[in-house]
C-alpha positions as CSV (number, residue, x, y, z in Angstrom):
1,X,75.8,95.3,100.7
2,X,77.8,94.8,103.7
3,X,79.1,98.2,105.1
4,X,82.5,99.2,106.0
5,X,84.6,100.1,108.8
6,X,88.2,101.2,108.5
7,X,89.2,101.2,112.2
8,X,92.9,102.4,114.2
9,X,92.2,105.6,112.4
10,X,94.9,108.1,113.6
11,X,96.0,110.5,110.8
12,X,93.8,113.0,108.8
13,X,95.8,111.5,106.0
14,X,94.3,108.2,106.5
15,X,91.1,109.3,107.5
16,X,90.6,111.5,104.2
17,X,91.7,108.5,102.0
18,X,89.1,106.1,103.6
19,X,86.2,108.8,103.3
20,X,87.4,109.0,99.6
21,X,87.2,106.0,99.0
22,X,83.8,105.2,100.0
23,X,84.2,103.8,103.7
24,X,80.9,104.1,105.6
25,X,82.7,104.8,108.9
26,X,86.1,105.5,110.8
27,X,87.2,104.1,114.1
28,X,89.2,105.8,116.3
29,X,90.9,103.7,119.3
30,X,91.3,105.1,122.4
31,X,92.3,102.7,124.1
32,X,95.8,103.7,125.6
33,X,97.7,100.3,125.3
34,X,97.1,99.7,121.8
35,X,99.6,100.3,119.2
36,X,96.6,102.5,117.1
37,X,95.8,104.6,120.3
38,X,94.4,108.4,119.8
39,X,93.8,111.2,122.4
40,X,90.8,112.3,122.3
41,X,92.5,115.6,121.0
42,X,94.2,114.0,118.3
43,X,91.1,112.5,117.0
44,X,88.6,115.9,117.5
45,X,91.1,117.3,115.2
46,X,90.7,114.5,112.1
47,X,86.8,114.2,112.8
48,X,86.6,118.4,112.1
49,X,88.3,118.0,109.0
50,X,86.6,114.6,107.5
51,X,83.7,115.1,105.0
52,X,80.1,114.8,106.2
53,X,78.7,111.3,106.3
54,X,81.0,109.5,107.9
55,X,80.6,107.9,110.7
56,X,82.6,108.4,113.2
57,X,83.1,104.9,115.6
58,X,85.0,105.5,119.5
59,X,86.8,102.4,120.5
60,X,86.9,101.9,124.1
61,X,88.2,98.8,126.4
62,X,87.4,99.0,129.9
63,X,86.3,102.6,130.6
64,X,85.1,104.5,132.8
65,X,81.2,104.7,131.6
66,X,81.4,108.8,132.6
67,X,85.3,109.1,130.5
68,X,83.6,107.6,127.1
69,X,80.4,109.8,127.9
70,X,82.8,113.0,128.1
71,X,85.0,111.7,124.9
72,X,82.1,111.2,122.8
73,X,80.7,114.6,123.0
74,X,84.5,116.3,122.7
75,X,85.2,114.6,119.7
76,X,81.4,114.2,118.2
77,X,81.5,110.8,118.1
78,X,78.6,109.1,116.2
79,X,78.7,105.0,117.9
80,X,80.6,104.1,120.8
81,X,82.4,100.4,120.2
82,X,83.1,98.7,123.5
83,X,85.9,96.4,122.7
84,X,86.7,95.2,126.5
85,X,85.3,92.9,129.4
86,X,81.9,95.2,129.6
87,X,78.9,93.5,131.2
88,X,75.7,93.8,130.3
89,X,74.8,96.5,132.7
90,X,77.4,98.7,131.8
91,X,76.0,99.0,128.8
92,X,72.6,99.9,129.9
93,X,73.8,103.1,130.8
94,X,74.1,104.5,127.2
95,X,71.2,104.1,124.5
96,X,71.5,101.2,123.1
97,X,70.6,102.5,119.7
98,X,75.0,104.1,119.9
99,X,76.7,100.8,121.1
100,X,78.4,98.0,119.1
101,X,79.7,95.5,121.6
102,X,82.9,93.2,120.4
103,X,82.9,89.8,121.4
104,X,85.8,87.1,121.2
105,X,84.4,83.6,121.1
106,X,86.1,80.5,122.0
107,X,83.0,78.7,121.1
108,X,79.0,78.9,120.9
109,X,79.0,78.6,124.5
110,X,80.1,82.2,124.7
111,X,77.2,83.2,122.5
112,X,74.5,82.5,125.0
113,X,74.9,86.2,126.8
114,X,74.2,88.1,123.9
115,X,70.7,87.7,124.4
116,X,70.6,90.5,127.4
117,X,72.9,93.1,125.6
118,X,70.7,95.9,124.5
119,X,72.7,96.9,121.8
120,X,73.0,98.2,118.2
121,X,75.5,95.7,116.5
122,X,77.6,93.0,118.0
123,X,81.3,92.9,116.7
124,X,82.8,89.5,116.4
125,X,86.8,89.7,117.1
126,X,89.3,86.8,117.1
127,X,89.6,85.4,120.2
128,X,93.4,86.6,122.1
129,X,94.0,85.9,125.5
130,X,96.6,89.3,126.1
131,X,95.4,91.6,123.5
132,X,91.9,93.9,122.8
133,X,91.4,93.4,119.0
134,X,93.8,94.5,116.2
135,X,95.9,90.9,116.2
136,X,95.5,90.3,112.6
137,X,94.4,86.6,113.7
138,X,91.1,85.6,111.5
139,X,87.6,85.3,113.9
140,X,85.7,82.5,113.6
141,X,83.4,82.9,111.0
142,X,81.0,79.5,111.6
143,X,80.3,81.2,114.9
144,X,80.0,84.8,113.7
145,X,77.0,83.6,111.6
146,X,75.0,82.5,114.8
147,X,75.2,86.1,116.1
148,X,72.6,87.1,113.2
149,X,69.9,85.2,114.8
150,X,70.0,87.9,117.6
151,X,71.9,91.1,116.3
152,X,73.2,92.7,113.5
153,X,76.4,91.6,112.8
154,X,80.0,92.7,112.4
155,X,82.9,90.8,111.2
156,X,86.3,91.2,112.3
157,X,89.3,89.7,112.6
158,X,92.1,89.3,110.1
159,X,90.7,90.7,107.1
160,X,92.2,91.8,104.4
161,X,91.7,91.8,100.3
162,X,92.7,88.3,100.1
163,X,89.9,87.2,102.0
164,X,87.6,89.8,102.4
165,X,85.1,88.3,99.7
166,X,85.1,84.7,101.1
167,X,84.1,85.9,104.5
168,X,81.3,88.1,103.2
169,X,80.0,84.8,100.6
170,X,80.1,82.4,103.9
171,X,78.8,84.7,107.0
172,X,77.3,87.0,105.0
173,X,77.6,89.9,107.7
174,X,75.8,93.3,108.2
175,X,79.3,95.2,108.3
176,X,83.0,94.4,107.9
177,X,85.5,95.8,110.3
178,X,89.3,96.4,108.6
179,X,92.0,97.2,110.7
180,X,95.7,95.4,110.5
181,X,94.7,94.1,107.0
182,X,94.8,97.8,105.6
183,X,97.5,98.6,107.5
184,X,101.3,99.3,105.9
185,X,102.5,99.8,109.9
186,X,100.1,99.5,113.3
187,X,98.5,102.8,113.1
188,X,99.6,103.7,109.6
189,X,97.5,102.7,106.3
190,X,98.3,101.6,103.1
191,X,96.1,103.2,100.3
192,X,96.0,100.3,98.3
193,X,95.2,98.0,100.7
194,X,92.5,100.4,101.9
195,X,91.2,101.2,98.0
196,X,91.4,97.8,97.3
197,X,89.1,96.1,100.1
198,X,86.5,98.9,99.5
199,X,86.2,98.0,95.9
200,X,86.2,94.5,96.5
201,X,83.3,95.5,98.7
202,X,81.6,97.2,97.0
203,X,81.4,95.2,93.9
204,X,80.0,92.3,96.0
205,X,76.8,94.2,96.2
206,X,73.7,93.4,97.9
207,X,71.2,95.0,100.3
208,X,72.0,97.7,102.5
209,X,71.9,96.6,106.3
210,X,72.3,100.7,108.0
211,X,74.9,99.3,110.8
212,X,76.8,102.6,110.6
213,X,74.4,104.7,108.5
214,X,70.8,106.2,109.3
């Protein structure tokens, strides 16, 4: 079955909910422009109190490569998600085996550089010329199934319980990524939305694909 990933975590409130509820990981954004941002103090202090088993996903747009390094060993981070303009060799300086790198295509063209990121999971975001993710616009799901002829794939992008089940019955994807489309507020989720995707999820079925667990 695909996995989930309820992401623009910044509560323990939330975070507990999603655990509860059977999400295989939490994303916590710390990027400092976005409406869902966390200090890396803030989010040390959910991740302590979060059950064991959960992943635990650091968002990061254009860092400094030694600034995530540092924020994912204070918070005990388990995957770094590099949601900016990173190149290729920027990424080779963490094991590949802990990244997930987001891309926003505006068509297959843009696909052709995936080939030389070393990489655990590619993340494919709705293309928005201003903002880093989290625009509630809806990716393009015709490309997003090209990316599984390289990588494992995650699916972002304006998904919510209306539509969660078509995209996984056309791209079939590795993982689902749920951000606005839980959300009762940026940064703020709504329990049913959240309960509600999961199940949805959930009830689909299928094979495991171990994006976000061992």
């Amino acid at each position: 079955m695909a996995e989930i990933k309820i992401c623009g975590i910044t509560n323990l409130e939330d975070a507990s909910f999603a655990a509860e509820c059977g999400s295989d990981a939490l994303g916590f954004n710390f990027y400092s422009k976005s409406p869902r941002y966390v200090t890396p103090e803030s989010a040390k202090g959910i991740i302590e109190r979060i059950p064991d088993g959960i992943t635990k996903v650091g968002v990061f747009v254009n860092h400094d490569a030694l600034e995530v390094k540092k924020t994912v060993e204070f918070c005990g981070l388990d995957l770094v998600q590099l949601h900016g303009d990173e190149s290729s060799e920027y990424c080779c300086q963490f094991p590949s085996a802990l990244l997930i790198k987001a891309f926003s295509p505006r068509g297959e063209g843009d696909l052709r550089e995936l080939s030389s990121y070393p990489v655990r999971a590619i993340l494919v975001d709705a293309y928005d010329p201003l903002r880093y993710g989290g625009t509630g616009k809806r990716s393009d799901w015709r490309i997003a199934v090209k990316v599984k002829e390289t990588h494992l794939l995650i699916i972002a992008g304006g998904l919510n319980a209306d539509n969660i089940r078509e995209a996984i019955e056309i791209v079939s994807p590795h993982a689902v990524d749920i951000n606005s489309g839980a959300e009762s507020s940026p940064g703020r989720k709504d329990p049913e939305k959240v309960r509600k995707i999961v199940e949805i999820v959930r009830r689909i079925g299928g094979k495991g694909s171990k994006v976000f667990r061992p």
